[in-house]
N, CA, C and O of each residue as an XYZ file, in Angstrom:
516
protein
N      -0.650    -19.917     34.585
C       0.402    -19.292     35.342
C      -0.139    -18.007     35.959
O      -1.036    -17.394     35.380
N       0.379    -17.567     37.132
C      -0.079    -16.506     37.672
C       1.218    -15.204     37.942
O       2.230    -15.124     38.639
N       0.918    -14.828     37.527
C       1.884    -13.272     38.060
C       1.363    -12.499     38.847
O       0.159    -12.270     38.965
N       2.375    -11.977     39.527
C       1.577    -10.841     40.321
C       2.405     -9.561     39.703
O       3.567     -9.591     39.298
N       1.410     -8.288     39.734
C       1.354     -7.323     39.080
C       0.890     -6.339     40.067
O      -0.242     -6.165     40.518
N       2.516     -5.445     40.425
C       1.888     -4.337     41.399
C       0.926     -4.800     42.308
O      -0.062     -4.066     42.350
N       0.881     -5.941     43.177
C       0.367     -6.370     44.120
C      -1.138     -6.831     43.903
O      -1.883     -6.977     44.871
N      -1.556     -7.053     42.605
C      -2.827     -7.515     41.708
C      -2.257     -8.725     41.285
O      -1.216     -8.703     40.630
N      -2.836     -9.826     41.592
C      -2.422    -11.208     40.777
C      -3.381    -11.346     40.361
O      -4.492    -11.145     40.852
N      -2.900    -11.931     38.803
C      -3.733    -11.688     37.297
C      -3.220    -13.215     36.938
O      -2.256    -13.753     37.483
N      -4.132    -13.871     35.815
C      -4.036    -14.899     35.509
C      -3.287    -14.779     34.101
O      -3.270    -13.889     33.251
N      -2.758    -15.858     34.183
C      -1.988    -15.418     32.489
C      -2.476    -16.490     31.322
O      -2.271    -16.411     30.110
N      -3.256    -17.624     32.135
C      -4.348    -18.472     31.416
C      -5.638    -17.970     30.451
O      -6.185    -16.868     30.478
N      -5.907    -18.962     29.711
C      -7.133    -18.098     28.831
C      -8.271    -18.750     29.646
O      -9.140    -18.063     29.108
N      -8.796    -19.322     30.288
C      -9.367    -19.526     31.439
C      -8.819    -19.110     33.104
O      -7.736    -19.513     33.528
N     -10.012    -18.021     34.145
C      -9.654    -17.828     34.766
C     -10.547    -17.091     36.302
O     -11.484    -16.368     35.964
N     -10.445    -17.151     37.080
C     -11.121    -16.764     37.876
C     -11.966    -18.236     38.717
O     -11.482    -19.357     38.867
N     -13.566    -17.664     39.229
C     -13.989    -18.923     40.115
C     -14.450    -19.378     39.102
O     -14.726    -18.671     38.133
N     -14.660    -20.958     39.150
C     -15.528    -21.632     38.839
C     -16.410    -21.527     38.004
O     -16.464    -20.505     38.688
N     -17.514    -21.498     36.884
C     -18.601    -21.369     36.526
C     -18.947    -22.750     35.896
O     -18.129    -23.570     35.479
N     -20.012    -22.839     35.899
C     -20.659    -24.044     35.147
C     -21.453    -25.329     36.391
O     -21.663    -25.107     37.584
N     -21.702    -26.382     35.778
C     -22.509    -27.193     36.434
C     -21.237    -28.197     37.447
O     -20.030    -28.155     37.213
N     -21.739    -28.856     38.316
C     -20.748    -29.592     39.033
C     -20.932    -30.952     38.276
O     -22.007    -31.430     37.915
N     -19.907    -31.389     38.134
C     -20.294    -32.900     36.979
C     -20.638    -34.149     37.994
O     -20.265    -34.360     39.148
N     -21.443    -34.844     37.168
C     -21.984    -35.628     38.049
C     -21.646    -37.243     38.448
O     -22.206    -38.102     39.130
N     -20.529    -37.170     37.712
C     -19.587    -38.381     37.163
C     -18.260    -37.895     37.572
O     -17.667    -38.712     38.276
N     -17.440    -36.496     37.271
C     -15.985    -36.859     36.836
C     -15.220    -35.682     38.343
O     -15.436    -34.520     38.687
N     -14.396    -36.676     38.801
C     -13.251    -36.012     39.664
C     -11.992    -35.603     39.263
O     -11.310    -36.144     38.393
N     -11.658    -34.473     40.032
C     -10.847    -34.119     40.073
C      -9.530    -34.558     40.781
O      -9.678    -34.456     41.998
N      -8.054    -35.097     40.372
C      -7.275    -35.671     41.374
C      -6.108    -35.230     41.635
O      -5.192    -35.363     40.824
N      -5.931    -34.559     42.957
C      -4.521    -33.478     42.950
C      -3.538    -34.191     44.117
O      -3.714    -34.892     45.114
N      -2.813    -33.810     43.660
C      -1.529    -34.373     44.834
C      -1.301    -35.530     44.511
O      -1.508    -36.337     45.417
N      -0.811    -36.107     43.192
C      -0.584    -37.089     42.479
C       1.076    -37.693     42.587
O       1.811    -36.792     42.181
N       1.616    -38.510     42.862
C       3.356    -38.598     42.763
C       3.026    -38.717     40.779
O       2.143    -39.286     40.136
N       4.546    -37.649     40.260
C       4.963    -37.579     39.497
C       4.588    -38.690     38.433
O       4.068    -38.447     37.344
N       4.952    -40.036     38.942
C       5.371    -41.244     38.734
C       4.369    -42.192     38.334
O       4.509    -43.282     37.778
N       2.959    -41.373     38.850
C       1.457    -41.986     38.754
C       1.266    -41.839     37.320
O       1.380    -40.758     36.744
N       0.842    -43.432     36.492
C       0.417    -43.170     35.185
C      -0.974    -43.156     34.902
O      -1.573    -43.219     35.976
N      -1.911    -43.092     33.754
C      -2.880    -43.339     33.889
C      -3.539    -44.786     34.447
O      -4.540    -44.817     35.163
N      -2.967    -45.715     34.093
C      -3.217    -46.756     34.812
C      -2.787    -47.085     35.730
O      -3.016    -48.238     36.095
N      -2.029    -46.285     36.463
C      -2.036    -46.311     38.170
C      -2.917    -45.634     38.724
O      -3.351    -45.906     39.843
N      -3.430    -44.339     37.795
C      -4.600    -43.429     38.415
C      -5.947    -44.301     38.392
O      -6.796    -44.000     39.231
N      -6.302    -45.677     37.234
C      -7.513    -46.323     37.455
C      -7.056    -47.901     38.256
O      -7.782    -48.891     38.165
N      -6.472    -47.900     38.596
C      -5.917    -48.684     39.507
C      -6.513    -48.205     41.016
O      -7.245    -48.828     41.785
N      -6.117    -47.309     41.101
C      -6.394    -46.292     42.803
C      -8.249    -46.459     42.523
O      -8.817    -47.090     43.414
N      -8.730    -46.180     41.906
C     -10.018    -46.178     41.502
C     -10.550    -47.766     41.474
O     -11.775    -47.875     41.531
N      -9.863    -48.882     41.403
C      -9.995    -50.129     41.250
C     -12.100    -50.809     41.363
O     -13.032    -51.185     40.652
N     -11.592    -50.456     43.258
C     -13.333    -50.439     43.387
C     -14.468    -49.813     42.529
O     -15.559    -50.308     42.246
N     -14.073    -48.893     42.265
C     -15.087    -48.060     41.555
C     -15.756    -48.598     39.839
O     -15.013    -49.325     39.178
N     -16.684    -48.327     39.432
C     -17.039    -48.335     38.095
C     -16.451    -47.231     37.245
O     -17.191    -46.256     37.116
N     -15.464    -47.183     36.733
C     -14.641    -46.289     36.201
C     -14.648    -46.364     34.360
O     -14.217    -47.206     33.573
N     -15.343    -45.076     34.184
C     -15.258    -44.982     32.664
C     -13.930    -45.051     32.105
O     -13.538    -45.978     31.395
N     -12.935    -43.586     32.598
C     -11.835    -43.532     32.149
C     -11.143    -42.722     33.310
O     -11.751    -42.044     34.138
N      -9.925    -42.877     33.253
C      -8.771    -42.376     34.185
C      -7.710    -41.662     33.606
O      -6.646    -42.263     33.459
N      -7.818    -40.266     33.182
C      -6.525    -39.972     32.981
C      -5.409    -39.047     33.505
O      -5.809    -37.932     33.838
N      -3.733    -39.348     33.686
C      -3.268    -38.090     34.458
C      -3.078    -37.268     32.941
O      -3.069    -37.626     31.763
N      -2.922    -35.875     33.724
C      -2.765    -34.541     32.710
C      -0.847    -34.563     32.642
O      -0.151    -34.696     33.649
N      -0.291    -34.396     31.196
C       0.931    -34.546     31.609
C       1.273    -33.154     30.573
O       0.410    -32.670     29.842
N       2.607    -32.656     30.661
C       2.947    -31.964     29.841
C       3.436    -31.932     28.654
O       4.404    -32.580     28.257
N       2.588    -30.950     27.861
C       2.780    -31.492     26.632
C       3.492    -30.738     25.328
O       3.314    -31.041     24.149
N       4.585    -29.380     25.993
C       5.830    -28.916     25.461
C       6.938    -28.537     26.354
O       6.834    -28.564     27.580
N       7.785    -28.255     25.846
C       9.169    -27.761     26.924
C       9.766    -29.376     27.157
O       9.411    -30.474     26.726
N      10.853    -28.911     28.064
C      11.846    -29.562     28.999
C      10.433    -30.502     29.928
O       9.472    -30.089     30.576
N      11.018    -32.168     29.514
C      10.100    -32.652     30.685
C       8.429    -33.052     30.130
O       7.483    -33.484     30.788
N       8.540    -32.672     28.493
C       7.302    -33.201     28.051
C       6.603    -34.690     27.855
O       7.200    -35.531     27.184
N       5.682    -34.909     28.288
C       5.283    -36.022     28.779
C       4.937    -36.780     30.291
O       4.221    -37.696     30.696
N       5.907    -35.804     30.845
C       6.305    -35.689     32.431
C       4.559    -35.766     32.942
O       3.856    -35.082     32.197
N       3.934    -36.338     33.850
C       2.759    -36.005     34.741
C       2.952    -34.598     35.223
O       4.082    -34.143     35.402
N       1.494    -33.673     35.506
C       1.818    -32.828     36.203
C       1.298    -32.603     37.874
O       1.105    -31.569     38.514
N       1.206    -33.658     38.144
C       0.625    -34.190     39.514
C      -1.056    -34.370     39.225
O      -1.157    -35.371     38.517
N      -1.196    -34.311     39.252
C      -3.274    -34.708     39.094
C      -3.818    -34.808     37.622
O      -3.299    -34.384     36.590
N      -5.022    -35.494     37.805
C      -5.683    -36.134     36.620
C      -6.863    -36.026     37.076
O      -7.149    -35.213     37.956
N      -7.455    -36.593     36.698
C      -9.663    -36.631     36.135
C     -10.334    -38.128     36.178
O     -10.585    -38.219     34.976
N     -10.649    -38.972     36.562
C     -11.451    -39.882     37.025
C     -12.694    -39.703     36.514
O     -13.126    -38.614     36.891
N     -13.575    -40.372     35.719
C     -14.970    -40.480     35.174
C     -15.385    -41.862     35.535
O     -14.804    -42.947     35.498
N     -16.702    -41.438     35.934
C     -17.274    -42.166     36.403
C     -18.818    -43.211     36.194
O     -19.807    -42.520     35.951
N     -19.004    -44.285     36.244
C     -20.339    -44.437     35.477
C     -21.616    -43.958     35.602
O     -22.634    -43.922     34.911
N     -21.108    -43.445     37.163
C     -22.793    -43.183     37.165
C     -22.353    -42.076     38.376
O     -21.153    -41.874     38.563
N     -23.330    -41.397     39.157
C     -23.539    -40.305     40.087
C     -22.813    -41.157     41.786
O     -22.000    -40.820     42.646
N     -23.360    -41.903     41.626
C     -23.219    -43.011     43.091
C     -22.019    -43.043     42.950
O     -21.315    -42.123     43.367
N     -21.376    -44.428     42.146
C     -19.884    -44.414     42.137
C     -19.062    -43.180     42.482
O     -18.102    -43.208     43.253
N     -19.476    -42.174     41.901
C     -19.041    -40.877     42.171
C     -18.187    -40.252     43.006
O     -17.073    -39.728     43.006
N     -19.421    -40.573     43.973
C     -19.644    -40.367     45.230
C     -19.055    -41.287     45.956
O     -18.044    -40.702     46.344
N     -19.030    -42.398     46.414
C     -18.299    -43.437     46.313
C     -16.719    -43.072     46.924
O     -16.245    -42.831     48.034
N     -16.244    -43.172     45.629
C     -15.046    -42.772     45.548
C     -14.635    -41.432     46.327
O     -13.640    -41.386     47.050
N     -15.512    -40.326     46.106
C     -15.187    -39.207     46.445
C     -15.189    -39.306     48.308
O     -14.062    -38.984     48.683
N     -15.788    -39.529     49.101
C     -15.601    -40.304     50.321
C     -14.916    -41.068     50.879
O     -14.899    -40.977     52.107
N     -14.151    -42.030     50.282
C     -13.047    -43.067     50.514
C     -11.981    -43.116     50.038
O     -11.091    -43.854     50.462
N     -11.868    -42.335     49.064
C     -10.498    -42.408     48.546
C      -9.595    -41.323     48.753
O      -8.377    -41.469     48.649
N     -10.409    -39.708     49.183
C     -10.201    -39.261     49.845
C      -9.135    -38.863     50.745
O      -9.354    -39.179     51.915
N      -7.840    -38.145     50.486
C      -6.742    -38.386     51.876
C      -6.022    -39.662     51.552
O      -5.177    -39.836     52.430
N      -5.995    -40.570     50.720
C      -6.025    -42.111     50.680
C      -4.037    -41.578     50.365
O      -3.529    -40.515     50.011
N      -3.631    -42.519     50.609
C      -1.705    -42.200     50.376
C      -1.229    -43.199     49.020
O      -1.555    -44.331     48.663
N      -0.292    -42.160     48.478
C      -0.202    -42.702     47.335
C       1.565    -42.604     46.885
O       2.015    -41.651     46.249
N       2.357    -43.707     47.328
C       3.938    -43.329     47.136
C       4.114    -42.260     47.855
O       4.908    -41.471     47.342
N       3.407    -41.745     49.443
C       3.766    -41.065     50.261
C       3.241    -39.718     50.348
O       3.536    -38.835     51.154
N       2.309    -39.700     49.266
C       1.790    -38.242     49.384
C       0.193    -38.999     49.282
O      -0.233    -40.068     48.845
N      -0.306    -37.974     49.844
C      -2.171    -37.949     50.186
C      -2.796    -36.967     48.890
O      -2.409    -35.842     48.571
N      -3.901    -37.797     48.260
C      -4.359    -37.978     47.226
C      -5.358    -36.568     47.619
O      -5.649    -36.683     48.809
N      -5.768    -35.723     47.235
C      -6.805    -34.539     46.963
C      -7.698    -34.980     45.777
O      -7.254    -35.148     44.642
N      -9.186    -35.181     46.185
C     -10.506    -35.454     45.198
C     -11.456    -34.138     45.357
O     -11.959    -33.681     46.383
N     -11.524    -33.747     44.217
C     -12.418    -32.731     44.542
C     -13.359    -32.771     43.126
O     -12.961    -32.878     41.966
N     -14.652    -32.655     43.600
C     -15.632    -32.632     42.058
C     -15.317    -31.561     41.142
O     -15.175    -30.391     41.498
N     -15.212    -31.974     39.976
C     -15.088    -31.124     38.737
C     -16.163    -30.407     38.706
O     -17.117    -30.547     39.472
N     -16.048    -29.412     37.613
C     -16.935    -28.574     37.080
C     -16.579    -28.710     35.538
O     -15.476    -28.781     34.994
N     -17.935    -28.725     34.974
C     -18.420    -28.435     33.747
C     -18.384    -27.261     33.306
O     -19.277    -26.448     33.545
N     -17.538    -27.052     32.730
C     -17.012    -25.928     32.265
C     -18.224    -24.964     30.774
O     -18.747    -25.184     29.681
N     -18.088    -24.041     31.670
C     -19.765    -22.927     31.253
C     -18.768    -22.630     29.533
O     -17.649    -22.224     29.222
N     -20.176    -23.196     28.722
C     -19.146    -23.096     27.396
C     -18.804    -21.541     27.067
O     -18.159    -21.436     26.024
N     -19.107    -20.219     27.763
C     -18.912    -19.190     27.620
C     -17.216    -18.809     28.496
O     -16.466    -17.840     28.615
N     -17.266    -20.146     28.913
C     -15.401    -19.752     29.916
C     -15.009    -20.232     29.265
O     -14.064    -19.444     29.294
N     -14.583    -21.248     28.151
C     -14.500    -21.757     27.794
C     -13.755    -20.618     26.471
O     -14.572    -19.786     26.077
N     -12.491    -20.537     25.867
C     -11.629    -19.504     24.686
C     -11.714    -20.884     23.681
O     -11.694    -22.036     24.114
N     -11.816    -20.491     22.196
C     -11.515    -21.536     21.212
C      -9.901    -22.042     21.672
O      -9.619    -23.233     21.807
N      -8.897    -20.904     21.885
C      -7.766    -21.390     22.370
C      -7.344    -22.255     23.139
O      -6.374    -22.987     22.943
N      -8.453    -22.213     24.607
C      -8.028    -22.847     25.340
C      -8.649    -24.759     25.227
O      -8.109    -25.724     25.768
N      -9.831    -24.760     24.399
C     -10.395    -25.930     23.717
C      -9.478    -26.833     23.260
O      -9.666    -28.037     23.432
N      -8.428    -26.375     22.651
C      -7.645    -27.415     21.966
C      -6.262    -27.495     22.958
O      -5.441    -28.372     22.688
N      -6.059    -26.786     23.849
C      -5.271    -26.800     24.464
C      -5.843    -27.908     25.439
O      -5.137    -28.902     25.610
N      -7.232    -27.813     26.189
C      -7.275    -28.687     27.446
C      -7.773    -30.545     27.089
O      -8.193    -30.739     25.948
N      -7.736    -31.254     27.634
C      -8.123    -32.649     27.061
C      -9.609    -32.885     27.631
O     -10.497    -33.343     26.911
N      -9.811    -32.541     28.967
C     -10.819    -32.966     29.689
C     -12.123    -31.689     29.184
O     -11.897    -30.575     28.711
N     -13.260    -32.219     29.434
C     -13.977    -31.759     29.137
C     -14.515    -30.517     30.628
O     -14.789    -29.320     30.532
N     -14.505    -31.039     31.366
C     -14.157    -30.424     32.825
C     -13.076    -29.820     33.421
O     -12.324    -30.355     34.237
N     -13.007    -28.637     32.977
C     -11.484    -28.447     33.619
C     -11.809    -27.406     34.734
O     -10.679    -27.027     35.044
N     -12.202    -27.099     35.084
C     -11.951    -26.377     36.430
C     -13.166    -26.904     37.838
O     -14.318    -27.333     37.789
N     -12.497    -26.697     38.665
C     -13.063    -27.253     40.279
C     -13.156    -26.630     41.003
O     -12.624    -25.533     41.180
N     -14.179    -27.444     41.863
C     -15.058    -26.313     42.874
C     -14.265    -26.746     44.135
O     -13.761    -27.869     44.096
N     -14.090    -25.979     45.267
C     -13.540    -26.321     46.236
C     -14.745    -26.731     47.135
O     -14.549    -27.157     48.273
């Protein structure tokens, strides 16, 4: 979550700021998801591809838990497939909204809070634009 503070927006996450770490060489990032997308609609969209695992990120306390929170993570078998996908699927429409792929990042185990470890599922959680 972000607040802004006296015209300073500050992160209220235990991860935060750009990016650090390696770009993964397998796993995407997938934003602009309909609600409604499950994980096996997310490896479905992936169909063509050699797909390790597909999962959407959903919420997992409060009002609405379980709910998707629009995007998920795509792994991949190999570097190619990757790539692949990341090219064509691309913009691709999904129940009316256009799909956002963007490569993950490997998250630098120094960004990385014990807190936020058990909190996140993916091993990659933040992306490079």
């Amino acid at each position: 979550e972000i607040e802004a503070v006296t015209g300073v927006q500050t992160c209220a996450l235990p991860i935060c700021g750009p990016p650090t770490g390696e770009p993964s060489k397998t796993l995407l990032f997938v934003a602009n998801l309909p609600f409604s997308v499950t994980d096996e609609g997310l490896s479905t969209l992936f169909a063509d591809y050699q797909v390790a695992s597909a999962r959407v990120v959903v919420k997992k306390f409060g009002p609405g838990q379980g709910r998707s929170k629009g995007f998920g993570f795509v792994d991949f078998l190999n570097e190619e497939e990757q790539k692949k996908a990341l090219e064509n699927v691309q913009g691709q429409e999904v129940d009316g909204r256009e799909v956002q792929l963007k490569v993950a990042i490997n998250a630098a185990p120094e960004a990385v809070s014990e807190e936020a470890k058990t909190d996140v599922e993916p091993e990659a959680i933040i992306v490079a634009s």
